[in-house]
VEXZA-860001 format. One line per field, with one value per residue (C-alpha): residue in one letter; x, y, z. Coordinates in nm, 2 decimals. Example, Ala and Ser with C-alpha at 12.3 -4.5 7.8 and 13.67 -1.06 7.14 Angstrom:
<pts>
residu (A/S)
X (1.23/1.37)
Y (-0.45/-0.11)
Z (0.78/0.71)
</pts>
This chain:
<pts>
residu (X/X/X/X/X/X/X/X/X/X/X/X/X/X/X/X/X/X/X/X/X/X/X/X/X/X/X/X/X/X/X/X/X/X/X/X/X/X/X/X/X/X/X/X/X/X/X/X/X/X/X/X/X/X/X/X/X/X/X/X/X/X/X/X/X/X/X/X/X/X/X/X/X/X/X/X/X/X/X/X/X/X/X/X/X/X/X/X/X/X/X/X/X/X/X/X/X/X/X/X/X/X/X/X/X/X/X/X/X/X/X/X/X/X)
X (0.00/0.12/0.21/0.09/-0.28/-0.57/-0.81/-1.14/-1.44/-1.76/-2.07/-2.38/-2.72/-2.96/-3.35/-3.55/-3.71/-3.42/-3.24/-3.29/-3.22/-2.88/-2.74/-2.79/-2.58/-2.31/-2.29/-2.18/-1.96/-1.63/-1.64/-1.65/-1.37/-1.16/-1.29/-1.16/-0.83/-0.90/-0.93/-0.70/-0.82/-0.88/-1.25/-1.43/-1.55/-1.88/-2.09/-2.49/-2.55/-2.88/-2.94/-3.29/-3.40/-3.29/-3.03/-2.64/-2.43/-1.98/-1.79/-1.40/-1.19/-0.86/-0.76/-0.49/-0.37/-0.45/-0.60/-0.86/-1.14/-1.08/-1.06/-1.32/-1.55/-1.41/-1.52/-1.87/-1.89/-1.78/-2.03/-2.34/-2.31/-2.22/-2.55/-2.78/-2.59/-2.66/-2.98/-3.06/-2.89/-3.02/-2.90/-2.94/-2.92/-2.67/-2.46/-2.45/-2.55/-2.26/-1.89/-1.60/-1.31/-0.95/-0.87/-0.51/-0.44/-0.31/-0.13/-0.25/-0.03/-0.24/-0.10/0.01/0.14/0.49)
Y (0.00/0.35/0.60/0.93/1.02/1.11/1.38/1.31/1.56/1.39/1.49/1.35/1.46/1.38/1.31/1.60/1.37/1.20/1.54/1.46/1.11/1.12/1.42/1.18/0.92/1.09/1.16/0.74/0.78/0.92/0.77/0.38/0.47/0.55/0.26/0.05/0.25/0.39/0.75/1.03/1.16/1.55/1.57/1.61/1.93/1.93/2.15/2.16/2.32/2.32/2.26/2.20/1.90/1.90/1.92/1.83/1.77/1.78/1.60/1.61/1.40/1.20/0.84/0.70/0.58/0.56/0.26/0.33/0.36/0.01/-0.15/0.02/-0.21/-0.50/-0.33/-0.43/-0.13/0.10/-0.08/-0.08/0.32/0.30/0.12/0.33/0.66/0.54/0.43/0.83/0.99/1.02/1.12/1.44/1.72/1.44/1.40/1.06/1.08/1.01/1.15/1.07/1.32/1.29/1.66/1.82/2.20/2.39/2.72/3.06/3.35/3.68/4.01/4.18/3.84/3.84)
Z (0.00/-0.08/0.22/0.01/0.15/-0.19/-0.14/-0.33/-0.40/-0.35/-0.50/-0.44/-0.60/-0.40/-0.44/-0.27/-0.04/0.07/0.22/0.55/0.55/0.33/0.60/0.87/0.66/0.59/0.95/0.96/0.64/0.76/1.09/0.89/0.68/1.00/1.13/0.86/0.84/0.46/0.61/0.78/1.06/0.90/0.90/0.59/0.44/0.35/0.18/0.06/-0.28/-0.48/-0.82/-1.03/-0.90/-0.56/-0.32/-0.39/-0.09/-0.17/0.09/0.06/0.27/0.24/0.22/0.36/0.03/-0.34/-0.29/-0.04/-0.31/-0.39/-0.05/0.08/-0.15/0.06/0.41/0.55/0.75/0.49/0.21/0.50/0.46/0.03/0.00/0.15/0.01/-0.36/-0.31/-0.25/-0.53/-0.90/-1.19/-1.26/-1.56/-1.76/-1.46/-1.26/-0.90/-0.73/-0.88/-0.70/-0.86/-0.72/-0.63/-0.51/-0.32/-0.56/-0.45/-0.59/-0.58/-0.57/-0.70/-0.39/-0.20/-0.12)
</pts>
């Protein structure tokens, strides 16, 4: 297993009447990944957008390696939150309900920074 850590960007669309019940989810989603080792232990970011359609929530987090994605399919207590999570989200506008981008910091220099 690789040392370096992977930040992903979540996004999951989610059907309008499933709000409630997918916020209460992800409240279980981090806390299994630690629990099966696959995450850091920097809290997600997590944000609620809107689009037509209903609500999107973005979650960004960090796993432990590049190949957290793939083990996590093998975890129980990571798949007992995957399940219900997809069963919530839709595709929406052209876009699949659930996108999973690998993301990195990138450093912006502003006019006036020294």
């Amino acid at each position: 297993m690789s040392s370096a850590t992977q930040t992903n960007l979540c996004i999951y669309r989610v059907t309008a009447d499933r709000e409630d019940d997918f916020r209460e989810v992800l409240t279980r989603h981090w806390p299994a990944l630690r629990e099966a080792g696959l995450a850091t232990d920097r809290r997600p970011t997590i944000y609620l957008g809107r689009e037509e359609g209903g609500p999107v929530f973005y979650e960004i987090f960090e796993w432990t390696s590049p190949e957290g994605p793939r083990l996590a399919h093998e975890s129980p207590g990571v798949m007992a939150v995957w399940e219900p999570m997809g069963e919530m989200t839709e595709d929406r506008g052209g876009r699949p309900g659930m996108e999973f981008p690998v993301v990195a910091p990138l450093e912006i220099v502003y006019p006036g920074d020294e």
